[in-house]
Backbone as a ProteinNet text record, in pm:
[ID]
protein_1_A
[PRIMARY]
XXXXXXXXXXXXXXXXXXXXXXXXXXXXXXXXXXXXXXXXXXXXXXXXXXXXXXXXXXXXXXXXXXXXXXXXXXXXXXXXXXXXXXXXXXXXXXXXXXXXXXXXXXXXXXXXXXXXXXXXXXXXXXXXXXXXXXXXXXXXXXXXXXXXXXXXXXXXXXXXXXXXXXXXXXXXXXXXXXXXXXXX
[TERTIARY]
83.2	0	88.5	28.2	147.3	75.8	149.7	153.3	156	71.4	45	151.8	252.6	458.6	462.9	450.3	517.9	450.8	327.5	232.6	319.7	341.7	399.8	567.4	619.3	807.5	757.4	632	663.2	627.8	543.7	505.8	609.5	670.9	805.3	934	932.2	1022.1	985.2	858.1	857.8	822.6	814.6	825.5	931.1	1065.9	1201.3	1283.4	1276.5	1324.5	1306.8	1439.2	1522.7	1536.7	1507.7	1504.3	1661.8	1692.1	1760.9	1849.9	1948.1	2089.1	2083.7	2051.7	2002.2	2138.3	2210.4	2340.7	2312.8	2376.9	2440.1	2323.7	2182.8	2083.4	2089.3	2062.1	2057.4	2184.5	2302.5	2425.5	2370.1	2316.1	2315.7	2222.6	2062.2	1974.8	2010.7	2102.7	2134.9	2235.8	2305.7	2427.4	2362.2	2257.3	2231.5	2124.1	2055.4	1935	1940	2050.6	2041.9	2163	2164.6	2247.2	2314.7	2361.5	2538.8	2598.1	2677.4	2783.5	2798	2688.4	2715.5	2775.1	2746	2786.2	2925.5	2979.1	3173.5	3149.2	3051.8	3029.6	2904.7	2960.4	2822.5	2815.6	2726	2716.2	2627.3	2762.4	2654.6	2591	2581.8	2576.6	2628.9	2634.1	2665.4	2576.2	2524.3	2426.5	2404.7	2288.9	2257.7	2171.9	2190.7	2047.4	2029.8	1922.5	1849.3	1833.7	1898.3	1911.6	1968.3	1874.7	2009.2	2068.4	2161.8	2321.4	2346.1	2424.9	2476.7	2638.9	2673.9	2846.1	2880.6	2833.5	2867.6	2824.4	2766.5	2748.5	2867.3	2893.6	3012.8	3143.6	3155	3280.5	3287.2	3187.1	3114.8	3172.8	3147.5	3159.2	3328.2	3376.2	3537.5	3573.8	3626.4	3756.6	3676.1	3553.4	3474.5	3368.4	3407.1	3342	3379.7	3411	3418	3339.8	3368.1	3286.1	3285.7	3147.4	3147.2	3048	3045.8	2987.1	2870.1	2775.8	2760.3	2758.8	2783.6	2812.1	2689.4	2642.5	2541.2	2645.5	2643.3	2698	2663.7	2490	2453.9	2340.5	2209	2048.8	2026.3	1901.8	1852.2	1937.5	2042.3	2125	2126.6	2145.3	2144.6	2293.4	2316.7	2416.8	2519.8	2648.2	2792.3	2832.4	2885.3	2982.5	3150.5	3130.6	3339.4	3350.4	3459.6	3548.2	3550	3529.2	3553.5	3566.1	3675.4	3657.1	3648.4	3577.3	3557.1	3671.9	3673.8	3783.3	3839.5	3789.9	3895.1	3863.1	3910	3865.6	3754.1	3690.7	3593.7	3609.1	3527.6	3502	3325.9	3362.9	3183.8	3125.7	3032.6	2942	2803.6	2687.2	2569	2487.3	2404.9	2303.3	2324.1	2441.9	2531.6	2642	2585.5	2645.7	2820.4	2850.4	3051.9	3037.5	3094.3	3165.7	3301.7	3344.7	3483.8	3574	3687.6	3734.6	3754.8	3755.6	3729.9	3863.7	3990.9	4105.2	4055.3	3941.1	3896.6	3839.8	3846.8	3787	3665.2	3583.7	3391	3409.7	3310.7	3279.2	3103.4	3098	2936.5	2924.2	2767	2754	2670.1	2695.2	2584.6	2451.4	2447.8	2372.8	2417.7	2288.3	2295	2204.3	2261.6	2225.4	2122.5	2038.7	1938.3	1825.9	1883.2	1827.2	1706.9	1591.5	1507.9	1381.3	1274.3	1183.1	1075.3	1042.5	951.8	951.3	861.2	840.8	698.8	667.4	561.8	565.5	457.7	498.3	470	520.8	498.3	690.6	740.1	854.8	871.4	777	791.7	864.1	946.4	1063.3	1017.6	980.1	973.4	1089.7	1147.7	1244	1255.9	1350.4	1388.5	1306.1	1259.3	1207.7	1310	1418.2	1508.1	1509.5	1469.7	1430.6	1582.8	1697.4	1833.8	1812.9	1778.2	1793.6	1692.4	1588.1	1493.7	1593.7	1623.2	1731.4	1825.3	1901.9	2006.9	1938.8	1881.3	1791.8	1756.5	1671.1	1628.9	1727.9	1835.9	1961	1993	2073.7	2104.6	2081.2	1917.2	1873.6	1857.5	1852	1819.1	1947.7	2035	2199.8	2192.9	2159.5	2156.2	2081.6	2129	2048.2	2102.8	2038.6	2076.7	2014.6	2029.4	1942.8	1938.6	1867.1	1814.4	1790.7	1876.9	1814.3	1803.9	1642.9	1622.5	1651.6	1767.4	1765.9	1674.3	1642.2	1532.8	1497.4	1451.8	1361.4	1222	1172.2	1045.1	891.2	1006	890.9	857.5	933.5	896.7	831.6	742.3	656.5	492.6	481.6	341	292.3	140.4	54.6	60.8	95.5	82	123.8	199.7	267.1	229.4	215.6	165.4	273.6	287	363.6	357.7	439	479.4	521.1	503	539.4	691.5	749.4	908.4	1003.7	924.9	961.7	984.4	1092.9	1156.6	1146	1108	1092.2	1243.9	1201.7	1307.2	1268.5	1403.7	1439.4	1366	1468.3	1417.3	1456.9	1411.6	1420.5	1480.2	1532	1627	1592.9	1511	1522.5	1597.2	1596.3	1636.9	1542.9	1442.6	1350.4	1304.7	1350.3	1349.2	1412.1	1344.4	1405.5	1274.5	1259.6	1108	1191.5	1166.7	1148.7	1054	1081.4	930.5	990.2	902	887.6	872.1	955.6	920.7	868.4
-117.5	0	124.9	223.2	361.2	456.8	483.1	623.3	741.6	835.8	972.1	1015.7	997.1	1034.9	1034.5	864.8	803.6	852.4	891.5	951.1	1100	1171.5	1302.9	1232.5	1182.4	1183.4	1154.3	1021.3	1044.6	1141.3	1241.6	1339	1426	1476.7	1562.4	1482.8	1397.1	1347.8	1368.9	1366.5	1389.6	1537.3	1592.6	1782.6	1812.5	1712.1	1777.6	1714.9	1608	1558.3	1657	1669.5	1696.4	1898.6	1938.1	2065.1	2159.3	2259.7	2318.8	2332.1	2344	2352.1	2458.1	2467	2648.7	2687.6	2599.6	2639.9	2767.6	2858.7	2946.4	3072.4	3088.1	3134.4	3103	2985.9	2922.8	2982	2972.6	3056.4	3175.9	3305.7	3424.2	3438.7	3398.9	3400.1	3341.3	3245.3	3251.5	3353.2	3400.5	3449.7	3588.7	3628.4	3792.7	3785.3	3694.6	3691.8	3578.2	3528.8	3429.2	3445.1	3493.3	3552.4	3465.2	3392.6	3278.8	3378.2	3452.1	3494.2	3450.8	3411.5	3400.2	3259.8	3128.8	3024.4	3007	2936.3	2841.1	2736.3	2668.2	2565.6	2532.1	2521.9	2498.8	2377.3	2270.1	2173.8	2160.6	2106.9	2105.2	1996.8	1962.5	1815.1	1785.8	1670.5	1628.7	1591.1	1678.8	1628.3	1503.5	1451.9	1342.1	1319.8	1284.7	1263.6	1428.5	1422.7	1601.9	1701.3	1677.9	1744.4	1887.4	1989.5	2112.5	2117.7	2185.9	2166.8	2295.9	2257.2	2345.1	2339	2333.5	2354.9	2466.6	2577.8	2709	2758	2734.9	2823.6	2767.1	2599.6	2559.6	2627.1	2662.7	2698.3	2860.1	2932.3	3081.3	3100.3	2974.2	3000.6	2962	2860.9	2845.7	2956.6	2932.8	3039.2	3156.6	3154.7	3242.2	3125.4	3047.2	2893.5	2800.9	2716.7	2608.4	2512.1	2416.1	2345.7	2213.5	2097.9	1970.8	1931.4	1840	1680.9	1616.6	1549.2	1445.7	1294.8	1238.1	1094.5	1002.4	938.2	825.8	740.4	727.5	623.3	458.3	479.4	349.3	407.5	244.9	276.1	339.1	434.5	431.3	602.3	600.2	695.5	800.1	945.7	1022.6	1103	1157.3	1194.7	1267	1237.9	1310.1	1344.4	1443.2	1569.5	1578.5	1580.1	1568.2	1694.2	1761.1	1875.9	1838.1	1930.6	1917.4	2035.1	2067.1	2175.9	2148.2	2228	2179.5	2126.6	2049.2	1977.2	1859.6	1868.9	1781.4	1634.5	1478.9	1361.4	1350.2	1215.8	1144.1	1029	989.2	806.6	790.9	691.4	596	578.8	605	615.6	524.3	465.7	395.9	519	417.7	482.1	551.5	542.6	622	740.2	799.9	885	902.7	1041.6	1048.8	1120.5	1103.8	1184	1193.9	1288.3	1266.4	1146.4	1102.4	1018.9	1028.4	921.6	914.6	1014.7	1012.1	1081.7	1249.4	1290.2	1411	1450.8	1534.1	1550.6	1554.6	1527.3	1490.6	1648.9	1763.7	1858.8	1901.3	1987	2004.9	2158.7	2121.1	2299	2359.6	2424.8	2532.9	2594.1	2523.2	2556.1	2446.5	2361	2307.2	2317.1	2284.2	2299.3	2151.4	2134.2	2010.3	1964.1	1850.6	1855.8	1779.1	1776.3	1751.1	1703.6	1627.8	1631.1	1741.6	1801.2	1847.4	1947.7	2077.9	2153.7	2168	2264.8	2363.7	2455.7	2549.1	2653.5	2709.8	2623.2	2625	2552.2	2534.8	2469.8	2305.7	2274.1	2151.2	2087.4	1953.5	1890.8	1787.9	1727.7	1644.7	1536.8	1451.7	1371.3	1256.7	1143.2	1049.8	914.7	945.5	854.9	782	833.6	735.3	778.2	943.2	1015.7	1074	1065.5	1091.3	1273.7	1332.4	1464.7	1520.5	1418.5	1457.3	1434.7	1275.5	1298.4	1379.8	1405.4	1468.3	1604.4	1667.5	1771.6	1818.4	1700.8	1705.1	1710.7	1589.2	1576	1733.5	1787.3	1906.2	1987.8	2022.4	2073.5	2116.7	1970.1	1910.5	1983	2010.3	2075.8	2215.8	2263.8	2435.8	2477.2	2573.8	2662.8	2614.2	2532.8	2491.8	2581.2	2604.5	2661.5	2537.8	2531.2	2436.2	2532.6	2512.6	2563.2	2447.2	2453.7	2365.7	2399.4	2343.8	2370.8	2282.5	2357.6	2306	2375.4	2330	2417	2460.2	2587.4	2611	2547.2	2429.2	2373.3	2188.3	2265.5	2166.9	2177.4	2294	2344.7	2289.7	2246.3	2230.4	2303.9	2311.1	2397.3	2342.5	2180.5	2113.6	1969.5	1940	1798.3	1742.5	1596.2	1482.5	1530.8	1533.5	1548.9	1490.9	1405.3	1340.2	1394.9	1325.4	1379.1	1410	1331.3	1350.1	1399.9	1481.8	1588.9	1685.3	1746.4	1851.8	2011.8	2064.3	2162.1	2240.2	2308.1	2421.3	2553.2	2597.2	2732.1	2831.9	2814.4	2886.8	2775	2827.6	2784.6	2826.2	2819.3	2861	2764.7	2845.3	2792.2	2922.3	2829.4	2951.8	3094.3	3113	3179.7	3308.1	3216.5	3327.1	3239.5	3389.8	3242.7	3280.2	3174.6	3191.3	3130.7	3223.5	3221.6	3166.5	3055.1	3004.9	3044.5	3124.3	3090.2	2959.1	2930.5	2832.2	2800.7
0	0	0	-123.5	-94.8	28	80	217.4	140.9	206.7	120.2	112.5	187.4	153.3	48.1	-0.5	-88.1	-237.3	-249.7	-340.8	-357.5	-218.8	-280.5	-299	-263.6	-369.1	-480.2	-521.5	-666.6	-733.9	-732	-778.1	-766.8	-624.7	-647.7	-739	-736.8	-841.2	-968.2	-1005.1	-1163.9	-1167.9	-1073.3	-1096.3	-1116.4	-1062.3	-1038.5	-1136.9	-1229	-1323.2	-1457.9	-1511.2	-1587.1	-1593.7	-1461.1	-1440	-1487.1	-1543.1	-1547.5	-1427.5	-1435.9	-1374	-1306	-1194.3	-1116.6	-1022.6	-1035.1	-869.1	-823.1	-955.1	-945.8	-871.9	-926.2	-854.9	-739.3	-712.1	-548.7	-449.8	-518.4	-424.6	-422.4	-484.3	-514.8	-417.5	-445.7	-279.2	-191.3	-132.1	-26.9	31.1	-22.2	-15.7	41.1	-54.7	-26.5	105.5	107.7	156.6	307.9	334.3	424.4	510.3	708.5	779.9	773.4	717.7	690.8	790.6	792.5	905.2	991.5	1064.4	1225.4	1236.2	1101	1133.1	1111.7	1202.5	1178.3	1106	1116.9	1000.9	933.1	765.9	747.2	690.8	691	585.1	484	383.4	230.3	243.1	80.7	53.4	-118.8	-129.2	-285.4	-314	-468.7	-519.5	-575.6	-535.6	-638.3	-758.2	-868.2	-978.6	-1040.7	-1013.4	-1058.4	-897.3	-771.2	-724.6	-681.2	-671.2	-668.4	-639.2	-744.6	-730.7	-612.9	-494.5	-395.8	-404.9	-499.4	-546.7	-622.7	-644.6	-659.6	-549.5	-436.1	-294.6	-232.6	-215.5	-171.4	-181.8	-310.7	-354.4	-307.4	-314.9	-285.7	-100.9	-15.3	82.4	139.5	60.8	58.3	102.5	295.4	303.1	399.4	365	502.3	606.1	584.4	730.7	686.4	756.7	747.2	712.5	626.7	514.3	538.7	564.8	641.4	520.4	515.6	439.1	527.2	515.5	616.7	598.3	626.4	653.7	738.4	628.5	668.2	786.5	898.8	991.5	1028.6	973.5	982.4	1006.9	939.9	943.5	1102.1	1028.2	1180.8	1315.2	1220.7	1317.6	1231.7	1340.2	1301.7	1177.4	1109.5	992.8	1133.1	1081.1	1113.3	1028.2	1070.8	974.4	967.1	872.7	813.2	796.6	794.1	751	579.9	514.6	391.6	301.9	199.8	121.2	-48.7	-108.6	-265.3	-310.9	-375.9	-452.4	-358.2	-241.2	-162.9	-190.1	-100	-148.9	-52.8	-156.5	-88.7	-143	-58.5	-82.9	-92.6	-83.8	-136.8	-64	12.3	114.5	95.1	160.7	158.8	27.7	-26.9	-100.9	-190.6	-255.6	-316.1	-323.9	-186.5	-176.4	-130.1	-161.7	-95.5	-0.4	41.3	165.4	192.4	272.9	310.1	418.4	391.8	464.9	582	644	804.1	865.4	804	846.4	883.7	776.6	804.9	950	1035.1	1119.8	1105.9	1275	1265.8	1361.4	1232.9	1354.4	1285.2	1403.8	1401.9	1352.6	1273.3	1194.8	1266.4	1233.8	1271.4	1190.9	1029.6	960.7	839.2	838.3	736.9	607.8	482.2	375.1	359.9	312.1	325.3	195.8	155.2	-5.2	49.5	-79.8	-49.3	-178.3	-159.7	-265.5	-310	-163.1	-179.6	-29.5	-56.1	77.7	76.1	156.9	187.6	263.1	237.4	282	451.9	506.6	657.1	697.7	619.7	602.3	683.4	626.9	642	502.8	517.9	439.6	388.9	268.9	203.9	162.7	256	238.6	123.9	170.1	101.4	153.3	295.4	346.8	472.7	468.3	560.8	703.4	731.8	817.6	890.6	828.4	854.7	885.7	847.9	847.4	965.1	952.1	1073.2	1208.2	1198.1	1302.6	1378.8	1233.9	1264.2	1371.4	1260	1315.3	1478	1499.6	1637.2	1684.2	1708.2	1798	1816.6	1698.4	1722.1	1765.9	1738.8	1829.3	1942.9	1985.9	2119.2	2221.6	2139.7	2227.4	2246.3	2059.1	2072.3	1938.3	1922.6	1791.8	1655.8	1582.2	1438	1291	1261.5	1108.7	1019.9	952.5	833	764.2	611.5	501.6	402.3	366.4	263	103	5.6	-72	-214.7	-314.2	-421	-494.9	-608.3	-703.3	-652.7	-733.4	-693.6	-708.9	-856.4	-851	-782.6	-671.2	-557.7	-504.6	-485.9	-354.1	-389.7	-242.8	-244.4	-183.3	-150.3	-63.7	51.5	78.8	185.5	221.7	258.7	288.9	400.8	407.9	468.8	603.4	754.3	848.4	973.3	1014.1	1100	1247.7	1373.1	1453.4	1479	1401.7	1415.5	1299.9	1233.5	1095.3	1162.1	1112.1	1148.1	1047.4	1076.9	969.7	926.7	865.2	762	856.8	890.8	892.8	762	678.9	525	402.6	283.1	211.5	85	32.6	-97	-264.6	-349.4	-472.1	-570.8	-684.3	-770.4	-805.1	-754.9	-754	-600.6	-481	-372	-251.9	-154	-62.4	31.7	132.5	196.1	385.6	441.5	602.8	663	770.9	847.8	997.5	1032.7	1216.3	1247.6	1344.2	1400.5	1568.8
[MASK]
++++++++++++++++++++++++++++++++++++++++++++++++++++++++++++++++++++++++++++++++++++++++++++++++++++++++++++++++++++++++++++++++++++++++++++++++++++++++++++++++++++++++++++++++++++++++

């Protein structure tokens, strides 16, 4: 049986398939429009498939914070963060993804970058289903003040997503088109 989730990824998946190449927008509203300063670290991510590309903000932020990865650790647990700067190595990580090598230091951000299928406009996050980011999320939380910025196209947005008690919302949100603030 599909779960109304699973009804909206496939639908955000075929909104978000074969979309134009936006990086460079997406660095530009965050950059102008999103208080980055205050963080020492931020984490990206590597894109996968047709996901927005956050590697012209990566490279944008090279050299004014410090730049982390996250690292699937195992089902079920929440994501850790590597030190990492554009160009540097990675290795092969679960589910496809890279990350940086274990030699890299594990430090914590202060604002992470957070890909995604789908939003709404209450900033709630349309995941992958594995609930890693919700995790992460809370944990962090749970210590001190985190920002989430969800990155995506605009035409990800719904009016309204299916939400769980243990979904974590978005700070703001960043497409190539604007960027959108939620109280939380």
């Amino acid at each position: 049986m599909i779960s109304d989730k699973d009804a909206f990824r496939l639908e955000a998946q075929a909104r978000r398939a074969g979309l134009a190449p936006v990086g460079d927008l997406i660095a530009r509203h965050f950059l102008d429009h999103i208080d980055w300063h205050r963080a020492k670290v931020i984490s990206g991510y590597l894109p996968m498939g047709d996901e927005a590309d956050v590697l012209p903000l990566l490279r944008a932020l090279q050299g004014k914070v410090e730049l982390a990865l996250p690292v699937v650790p195992g089902k079920a647990l929440p994501l850790l963060f590597r030190a990492w700067r554009p160009g540097g190595e990675l290795v092969k990580g679960v589910f496809g993804t890279r990350h940086p090598p274990v030699a890299n230091p594990e430090i914590e951000p202060d604002l992470l970058l957070v890909p995604l299928l789908g939003f709404d406009g209450n900033g709630h996050r349309l995941g992958y289903g594995g609930g890693y980011y919700d995790r992460t999320l809370a944990a962090l939380r749970a210590r001190r003040k985190i920002v989430a910025v969800g990155i995506g196209f605009e035409a990800q947005y719904f009016p309204s997503l299916p939400v769980a008690s243990h979904d974590q919302r978005l700070d703001f949100m960043v497409t190539e088109q604007k960027v959108r603030e939620f109280v939380i």
